[in-house]
Each structure stands twice: as C-alpha cells, then as structure tokens.
VMD Tcl script that draws the C-alpha trace (Angstrom):
set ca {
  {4.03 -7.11 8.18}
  {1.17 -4.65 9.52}
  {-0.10 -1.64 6.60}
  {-2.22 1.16 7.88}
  {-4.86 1.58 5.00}
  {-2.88 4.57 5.08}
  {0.85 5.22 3.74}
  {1.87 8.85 4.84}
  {4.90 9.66 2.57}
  {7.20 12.16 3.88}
  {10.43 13.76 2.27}
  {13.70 12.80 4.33}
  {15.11 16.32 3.82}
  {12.45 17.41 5.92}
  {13.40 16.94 9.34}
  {9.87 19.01 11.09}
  {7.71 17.04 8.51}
  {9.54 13.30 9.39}
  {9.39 14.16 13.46}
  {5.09 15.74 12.98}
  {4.64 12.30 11.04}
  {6.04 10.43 13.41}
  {4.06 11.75 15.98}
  {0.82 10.33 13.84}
  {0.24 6.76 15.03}
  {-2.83 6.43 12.47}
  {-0.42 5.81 9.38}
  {2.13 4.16 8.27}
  {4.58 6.60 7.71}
  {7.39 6.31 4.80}
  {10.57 7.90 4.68}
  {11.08 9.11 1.42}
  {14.73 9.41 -0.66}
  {13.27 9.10 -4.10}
  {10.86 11.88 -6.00}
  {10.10 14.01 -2.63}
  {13.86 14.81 -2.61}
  {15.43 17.41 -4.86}
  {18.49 15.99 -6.50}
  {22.20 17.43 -5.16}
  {23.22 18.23 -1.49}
  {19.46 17.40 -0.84}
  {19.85 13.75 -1.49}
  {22.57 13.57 1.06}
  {20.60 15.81 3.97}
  {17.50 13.32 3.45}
  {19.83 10.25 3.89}
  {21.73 11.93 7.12}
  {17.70 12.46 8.74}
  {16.61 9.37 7.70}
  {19.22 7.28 9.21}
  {18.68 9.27 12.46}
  {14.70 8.66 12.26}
  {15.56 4.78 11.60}
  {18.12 5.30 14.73}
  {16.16 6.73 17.11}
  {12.42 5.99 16.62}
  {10.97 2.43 17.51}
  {7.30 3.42 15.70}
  {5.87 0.15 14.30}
  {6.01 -0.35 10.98}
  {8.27 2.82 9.47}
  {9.25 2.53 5.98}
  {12.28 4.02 3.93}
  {11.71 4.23 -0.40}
  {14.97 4.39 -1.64}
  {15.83 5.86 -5.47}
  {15.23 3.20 -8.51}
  {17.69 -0.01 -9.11}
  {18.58 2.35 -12.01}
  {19.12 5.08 -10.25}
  {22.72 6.86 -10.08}
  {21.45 7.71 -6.25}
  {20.86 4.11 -5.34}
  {23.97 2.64 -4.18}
  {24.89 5.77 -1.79}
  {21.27 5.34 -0.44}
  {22.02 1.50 0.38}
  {25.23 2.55 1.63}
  {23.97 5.00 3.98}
  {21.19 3.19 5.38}
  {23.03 -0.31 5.91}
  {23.41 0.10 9.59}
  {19.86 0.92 10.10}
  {18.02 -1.34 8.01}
  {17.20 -3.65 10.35}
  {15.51 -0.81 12.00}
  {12.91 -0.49 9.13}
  {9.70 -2.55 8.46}
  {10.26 -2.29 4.93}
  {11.89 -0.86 2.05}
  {9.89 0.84 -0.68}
  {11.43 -0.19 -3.87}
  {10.26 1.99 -6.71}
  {10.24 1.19 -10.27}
  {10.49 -1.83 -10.50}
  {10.43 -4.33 -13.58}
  {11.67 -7.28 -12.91}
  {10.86 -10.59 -10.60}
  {14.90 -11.17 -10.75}
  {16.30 -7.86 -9.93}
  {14.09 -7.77 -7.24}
  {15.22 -11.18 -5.95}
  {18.82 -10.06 -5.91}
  {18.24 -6.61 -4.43}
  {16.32 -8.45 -1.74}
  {18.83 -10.87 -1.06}
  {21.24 -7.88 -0.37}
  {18.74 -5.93 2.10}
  {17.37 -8.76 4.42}
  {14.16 -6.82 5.00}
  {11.17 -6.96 3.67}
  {10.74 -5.07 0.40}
  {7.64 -3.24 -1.37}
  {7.90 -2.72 -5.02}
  {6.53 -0.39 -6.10}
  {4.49 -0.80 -9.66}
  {4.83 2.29 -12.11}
  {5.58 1.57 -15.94}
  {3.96 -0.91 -18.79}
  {6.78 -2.98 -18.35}
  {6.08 -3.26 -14.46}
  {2.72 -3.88 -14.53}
  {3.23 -6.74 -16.97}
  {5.98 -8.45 -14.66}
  {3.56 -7.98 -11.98}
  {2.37 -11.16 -11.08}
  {5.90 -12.27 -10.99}
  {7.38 -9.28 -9.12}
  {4.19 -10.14 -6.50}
  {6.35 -13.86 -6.25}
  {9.89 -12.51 -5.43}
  {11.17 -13.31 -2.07}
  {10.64 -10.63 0.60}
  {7.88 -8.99 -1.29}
  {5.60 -7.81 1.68}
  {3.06 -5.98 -0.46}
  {2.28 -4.10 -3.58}
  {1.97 -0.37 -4.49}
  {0.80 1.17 -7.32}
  {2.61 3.82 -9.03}
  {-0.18 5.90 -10.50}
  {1.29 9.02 -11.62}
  {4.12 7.49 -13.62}
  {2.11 5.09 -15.19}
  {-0.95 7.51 -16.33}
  {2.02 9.72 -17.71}
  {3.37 6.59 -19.84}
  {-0.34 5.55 -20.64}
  {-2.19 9.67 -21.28}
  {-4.94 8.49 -19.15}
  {-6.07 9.72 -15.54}
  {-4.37 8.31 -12.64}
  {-7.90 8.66 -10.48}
  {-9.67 5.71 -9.26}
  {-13.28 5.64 -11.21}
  {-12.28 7.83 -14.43}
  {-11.30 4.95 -16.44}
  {-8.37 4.95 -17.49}
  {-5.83 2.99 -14.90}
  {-8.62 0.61 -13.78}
  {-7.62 -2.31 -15.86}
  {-4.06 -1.77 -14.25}
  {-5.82 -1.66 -10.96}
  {-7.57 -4.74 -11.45}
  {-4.82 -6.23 -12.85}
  {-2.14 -6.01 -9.65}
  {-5.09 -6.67 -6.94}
  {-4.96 -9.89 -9.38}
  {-1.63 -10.56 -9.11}
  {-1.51 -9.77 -5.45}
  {-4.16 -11.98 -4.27}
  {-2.52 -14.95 -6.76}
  {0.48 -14.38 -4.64}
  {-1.35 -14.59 -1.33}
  {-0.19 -11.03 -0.78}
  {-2.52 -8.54 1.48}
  {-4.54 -5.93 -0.88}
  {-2.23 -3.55 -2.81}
  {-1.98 0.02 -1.81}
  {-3.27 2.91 -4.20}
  {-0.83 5.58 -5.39}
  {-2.17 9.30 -4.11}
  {-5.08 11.48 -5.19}
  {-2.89 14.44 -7.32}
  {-5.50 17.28 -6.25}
  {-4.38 18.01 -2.37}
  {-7.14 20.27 -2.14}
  {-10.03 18.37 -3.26}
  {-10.84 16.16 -0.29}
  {-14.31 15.19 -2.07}
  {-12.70 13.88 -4.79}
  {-10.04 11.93 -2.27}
  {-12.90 10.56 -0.68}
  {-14.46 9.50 -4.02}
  {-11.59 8.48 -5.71}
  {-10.56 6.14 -2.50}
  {-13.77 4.62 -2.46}
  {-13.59 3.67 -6.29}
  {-9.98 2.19 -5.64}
  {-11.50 0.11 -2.84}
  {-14.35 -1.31 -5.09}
  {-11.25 -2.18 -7.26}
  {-9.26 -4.40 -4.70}
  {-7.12 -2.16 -3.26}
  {-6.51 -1.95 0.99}
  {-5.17 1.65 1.16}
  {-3.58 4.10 -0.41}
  {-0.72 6.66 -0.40}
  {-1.12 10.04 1.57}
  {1.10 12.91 0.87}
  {-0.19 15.27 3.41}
  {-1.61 14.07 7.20}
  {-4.91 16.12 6.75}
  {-5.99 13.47 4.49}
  {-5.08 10.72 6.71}
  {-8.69 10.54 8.52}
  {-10.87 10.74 4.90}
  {-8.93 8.24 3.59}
  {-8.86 5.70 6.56}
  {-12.74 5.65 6.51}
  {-13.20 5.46 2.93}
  {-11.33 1.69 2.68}
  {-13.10 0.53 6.19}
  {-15.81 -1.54 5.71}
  {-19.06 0.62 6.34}
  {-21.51 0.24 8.88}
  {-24.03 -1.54 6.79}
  {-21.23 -3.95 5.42}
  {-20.27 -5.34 8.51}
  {-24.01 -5.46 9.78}
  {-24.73 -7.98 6.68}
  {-21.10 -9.37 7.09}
  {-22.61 -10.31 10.90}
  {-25.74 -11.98 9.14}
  {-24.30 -13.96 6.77}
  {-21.80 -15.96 9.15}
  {-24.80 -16.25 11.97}
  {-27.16 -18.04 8.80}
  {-24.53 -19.99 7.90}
  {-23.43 -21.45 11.00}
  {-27.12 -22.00 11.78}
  {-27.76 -23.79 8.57}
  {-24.16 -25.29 7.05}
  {-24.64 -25.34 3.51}
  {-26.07 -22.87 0.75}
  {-28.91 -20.90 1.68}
  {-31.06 -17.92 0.73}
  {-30.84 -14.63 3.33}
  {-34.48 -13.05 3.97}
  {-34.09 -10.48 1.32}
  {-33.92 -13.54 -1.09}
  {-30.14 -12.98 -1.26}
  {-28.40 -16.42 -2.36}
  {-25.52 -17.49 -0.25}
  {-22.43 -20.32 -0.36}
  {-19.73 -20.99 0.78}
  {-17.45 -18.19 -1.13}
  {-20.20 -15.62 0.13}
  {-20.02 -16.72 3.21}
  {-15.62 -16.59 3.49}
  {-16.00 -13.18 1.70}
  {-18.09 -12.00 5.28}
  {-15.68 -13.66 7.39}
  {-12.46 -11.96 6.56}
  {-14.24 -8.81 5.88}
  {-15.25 -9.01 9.85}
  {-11.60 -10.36 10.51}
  {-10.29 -6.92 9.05}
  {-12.85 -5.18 11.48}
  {-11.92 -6.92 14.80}
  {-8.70 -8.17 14.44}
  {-9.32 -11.71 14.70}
  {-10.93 -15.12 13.45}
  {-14.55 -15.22 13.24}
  {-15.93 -19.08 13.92}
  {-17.96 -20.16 10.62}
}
mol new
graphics top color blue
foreach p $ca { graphics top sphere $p radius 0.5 }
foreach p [lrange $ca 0 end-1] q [lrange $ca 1 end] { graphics top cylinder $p $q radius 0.2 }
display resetview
C-alpha cells in the first residue's frame, strides 16, 4: 500500500474540507471519525459524508480513522462503514495496545489497517502491534503520548525521540515502510514544521501527519532526499559497481556493502524503481 510522505487528516463532518482535500492529489488524505469530530449528532453527520466520500471517489489510497477499540463510538462507526470498506486503502486504527486486539479487529475489516501508536502501553507493544496481520504501516500518536509523558511532542526537543526511535525500530524489524510522524501542534509556525519534519526524518520516520493542506508542500520536501543526498547516493552505487567490494570514495569516505544498500533504496525512493548495484 502507497503513503504520500504526507497524511492530510480531514474531519468527516466537514463535507467542503473532505471534497477541497480530495481535490489535492499530493497527499494522502484521511477521513477522520475520531478526535476531529465533536461527539453527538456530529459523529453521525461525519459517518453519513464519509460513507458517501468512500462511495463516490476512486482517489488512490483514501483512508478512514475510526474511534478507539474502546470507544463507545466504535461499533456504529464499523457498522456504518461496512459497505464501503472495501472502498478504502486503509483503516486508521487509533489507540491501540495490543498485537491481539488488533489481530481480531483486522480479521473483522479485511482491509488493511494502520495503528496508530499513542500511550506507554502502545509504544511498548509496538514491535508486536508492527507484527499483526494487515498492519500496513505505523503512525505515531504524538500529542497523546507527550500528554501521558509531560514532554514535547516536537521532533528535535527531546523529549519523544526515544519513542521515535523506538517504533522506526520496530517498524523496520517488521519489514514495515518508515512510520509516519504525528503533526507539528503550532499551525502557524511553518519554520518550525519545516524544522521539526526534518528532525523526525533524521529519526526514521517517512512522513508525517498534516492537519491543514498549506503545509502539504513544506512538509513533502522536508522528508525527500535533498539534492546533495541523491548526488552522493549516485556516487556511491557508480564506485561500487566499478569496484565490487569495500572501498574508500575520494573524500576518503569508507564504503561497504551496508553503505552502499543504504544509497540504493534511498535512489529507489527518488525514481520509483530498482537501481542495478
């Protein structure tokens, strides 16, 4: 399943905001039932525009996040959206704790499912939850989690970085793409978006989540691979395949054979395809 380093969430009860996202095709969008929904008559308007979105559009890759396992709103959402599930690329499980509740909730959706990451207890079942059948890929519920911990949720300041570290871990154990970033909480501080995205990427991270399309562009080029990466990406794989073997670049740069696998999926991600060793 295709991710946009991008993962525009956008409220269901908003019916202009889910048909202007749609319109994007830079992002993956996600249709959201969970926090970006007031509870009440809300709930149910979100579920009635989100089953139409799921009905109507064919966009690649369009999510749905449903409320918690726990949640008294989860069974109407699953009720709701049975008929159009197969219409979603995913579903956007927040919350979640456990490998086995997973498994069974996934066994009952036939989709792919992304759990989302947001408490202690989570992030300790993570390398587990990343094993679960269905599991597509891995966010991280910053906001929660930084509440639970007193820390900052922002990339670089310390304080959810081990957690960070930790799920890109357990991600990459379970042969699972990069995990996805939770959002910047500033809307209005693009420098810090750019910052903070940048400092996520340097943690292992592929993306993160967007709450509002102007930050769709910023955030898209900070987790590319810059210019001067993919120029010494280029090098690396044209030494190597000269001279199989370890070997030292002309800047006295050593280089093997991890080095060198490193710079070909990093040019993979840029052009879409295998690059010959």
């Amino acid at each position: 399943m295709r991710v946009d380093r991008t993962l525009l969430f956008t409220p269901g009860d908003a019916p202009r905001r889910i048909s202007r996202a749609l319109s994007l095709r830079s992002s993956t969008v996600v249709l959201d039932l969970e926090d970006g929904v007031a509870a009440g008559p809300a709930k149910w308007q979100a579920r009635t525009a989100v089953v139409r979105a799921l009905t109507d559009s064919r966009r690649p890759g369009l999510m749905v996040r449903i409320n918690g396992l726990d949640d008294p709103e989860h069974l109407a959402d699953l009720e709701a959206l049975r008929p159009v599930l197969g219409h979603a690329a995913a579903v956007v499980v927040p919350k979640v704790e456990s490998a086995g509740r997973l498994a069974a909730f996934a066994a009952t959706v036939r989709v792919p499912v992304v759990p989302v990451i947001e408490s202690c207890t989570g992030l300790l079942a993570a390398a587990e939850i990343a094993t679960a059948p269905q599991v597509a890929r891995m966010i991280l519920g910053v906001l929660d989690l930084a509440a639970e911990l007193c820390v900052s949720p922002v990339p670089g300041d310390a304080g959810l970085d081990h957690a960070r570290t930790h799920l890109a871990v357990a991600s990459r154990a379970a042969r699972l793409p990069a995990p996805i970033d939770g959002p910047h909480p500033d809307l209005d501080d693009e420098e810090g978006l750019i910052r903070s995205s940048r400092a996520s990427r340097a943690l292992g991270f592929g993306g993160r989540v967007v709450l509002h399309p102007r930050h769709l562009d910023a955030v898209a080029r900070a987790y590319a691979p810059t210019a001067a990466e993919i120029e010494r990406a280029r090098l690396i794989v044209e030494a190597a395949a000269s001279k199989p073997g370890s070997l030292r670049l002309s800047d006295g740069t050593f280089v093997d054979a991890p080095v060198v696998a490193r710079a070909q999926a990093l040019l993979e991600e840029v052009h879409g395809e295998p690059t010959p060793a």
